[in-house]
C-alpha positions in Angstrom: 81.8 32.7 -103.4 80.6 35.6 -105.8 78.5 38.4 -104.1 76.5 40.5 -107.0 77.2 43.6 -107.0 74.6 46.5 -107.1 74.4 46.7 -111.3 73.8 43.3 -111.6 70.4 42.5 -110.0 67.6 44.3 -110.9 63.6 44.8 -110.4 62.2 41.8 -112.1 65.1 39.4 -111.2 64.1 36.0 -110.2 66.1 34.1 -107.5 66.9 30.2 -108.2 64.3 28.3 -105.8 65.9 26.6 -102.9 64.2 23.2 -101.4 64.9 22.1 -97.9 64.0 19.0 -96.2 62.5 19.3 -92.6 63.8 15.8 -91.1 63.3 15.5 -88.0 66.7 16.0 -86.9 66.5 19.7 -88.6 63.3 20.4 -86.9 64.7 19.3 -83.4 68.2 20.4 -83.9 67.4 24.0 -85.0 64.8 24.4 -81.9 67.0 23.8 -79.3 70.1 25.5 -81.3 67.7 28.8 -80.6 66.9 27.7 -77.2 63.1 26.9 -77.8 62.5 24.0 -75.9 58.5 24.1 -76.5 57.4 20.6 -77.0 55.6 21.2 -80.3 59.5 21.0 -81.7 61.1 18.1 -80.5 58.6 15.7 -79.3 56.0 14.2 -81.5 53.6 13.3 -79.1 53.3 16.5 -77.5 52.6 18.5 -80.7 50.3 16.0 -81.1 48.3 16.6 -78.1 48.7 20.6 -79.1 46.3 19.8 -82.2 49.6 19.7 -84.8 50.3 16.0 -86.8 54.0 16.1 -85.9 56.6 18.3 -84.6 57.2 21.4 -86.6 59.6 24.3 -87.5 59.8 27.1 -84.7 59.9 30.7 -86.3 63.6 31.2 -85.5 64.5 28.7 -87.8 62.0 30.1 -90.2 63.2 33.5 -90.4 67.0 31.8 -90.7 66.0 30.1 -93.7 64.6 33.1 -95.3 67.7 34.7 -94.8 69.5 32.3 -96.2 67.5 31.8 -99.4 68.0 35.3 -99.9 71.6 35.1 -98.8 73.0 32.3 -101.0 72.0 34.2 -104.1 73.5 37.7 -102.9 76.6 36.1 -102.0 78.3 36.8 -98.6 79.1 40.6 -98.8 75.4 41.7 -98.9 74.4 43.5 -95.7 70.6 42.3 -94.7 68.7 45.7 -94.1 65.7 43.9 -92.4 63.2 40.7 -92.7 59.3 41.0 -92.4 57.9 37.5 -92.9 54.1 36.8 -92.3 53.8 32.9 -91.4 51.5 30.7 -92.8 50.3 26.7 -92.2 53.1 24.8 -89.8 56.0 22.9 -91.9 56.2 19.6 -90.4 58.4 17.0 -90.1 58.5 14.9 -93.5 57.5 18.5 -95.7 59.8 19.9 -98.1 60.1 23.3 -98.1 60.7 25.2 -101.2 61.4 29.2 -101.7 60.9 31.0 -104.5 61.1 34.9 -105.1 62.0 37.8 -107.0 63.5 41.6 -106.6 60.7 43.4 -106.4 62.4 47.3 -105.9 65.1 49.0 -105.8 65.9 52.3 -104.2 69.2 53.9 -103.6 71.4 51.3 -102.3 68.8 48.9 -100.7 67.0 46.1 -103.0 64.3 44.3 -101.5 63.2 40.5 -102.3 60.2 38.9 -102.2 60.2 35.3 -100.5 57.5 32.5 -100.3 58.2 29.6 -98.8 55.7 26.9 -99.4 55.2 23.0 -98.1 52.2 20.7 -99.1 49.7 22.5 -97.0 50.7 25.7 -98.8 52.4 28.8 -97.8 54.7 28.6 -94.8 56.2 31.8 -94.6 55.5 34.7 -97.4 57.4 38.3 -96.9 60.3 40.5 -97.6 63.9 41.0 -97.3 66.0 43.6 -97.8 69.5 44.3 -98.3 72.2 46.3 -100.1 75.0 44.9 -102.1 78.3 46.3 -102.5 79.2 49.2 -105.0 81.5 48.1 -108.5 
């Protein structure tokens, strides 16, 4: 696997969108992997009784797949230099969710993304990474 170096991305460069599909076992799996055992994530009938229509995506496993959006176009060398992400509606069970984004600066060394993440309901998850690449 490739990681881009610094002269190859540039303000303005779009990143290839990225669809993932929340089955249960990703929604259920990925909670307790991050030790969130709130019902809302692995048991339908309790989200239900929270006011949701199914079990849905904890934040943890939000913020993992935004860093892995951003991370499978970098390439494996690119050091993440934070993540601000501002969630949106729930991504349930059944949704697909899709990223999309761009680099929107570049200063110094450090680059910085822009991610949305959106399911049928709308935006999930809508923020920033950023990171710095390796010199040529």
């Amino acid at each position: 696997m490739r990681t881009f170096t610094a002269d190859q991305a540039g303000v303005g460069t779009v990143l290839p969108e990225l669809a993932v599909e929340l089955t249960p076992t990703l929604i259920i799996s990925t909670a307790l992997a991050t030790m969130d055992f709130t019902p809302v994530h692995h048991d339908v009938e309790g989200a239900r009784a929270q006011g949701a229509k199914d079990i849905f995506l904890n934040i943890l496993t939000t913020m993992g797949l935004v860093e892995r959006y951003v991370t499978d176009w970098t390439g494996p060398e690119a050091i993440i230099r934070g993540i601000k992400v501002r969630l949106g509606v729930p991504a349930y069970a059944g949704d697909r969710l899709t990223f999309t984004g761009s680099v929107t600066a570049h200063e110094g060394d450090e680059f910085t993304v822009g991610v949305r993440g959106r399911v049928g309901l709308g935006d999930h998850a809508s923020g920033t990474v950023r990171f710095s690449l390796p010199a040529r």
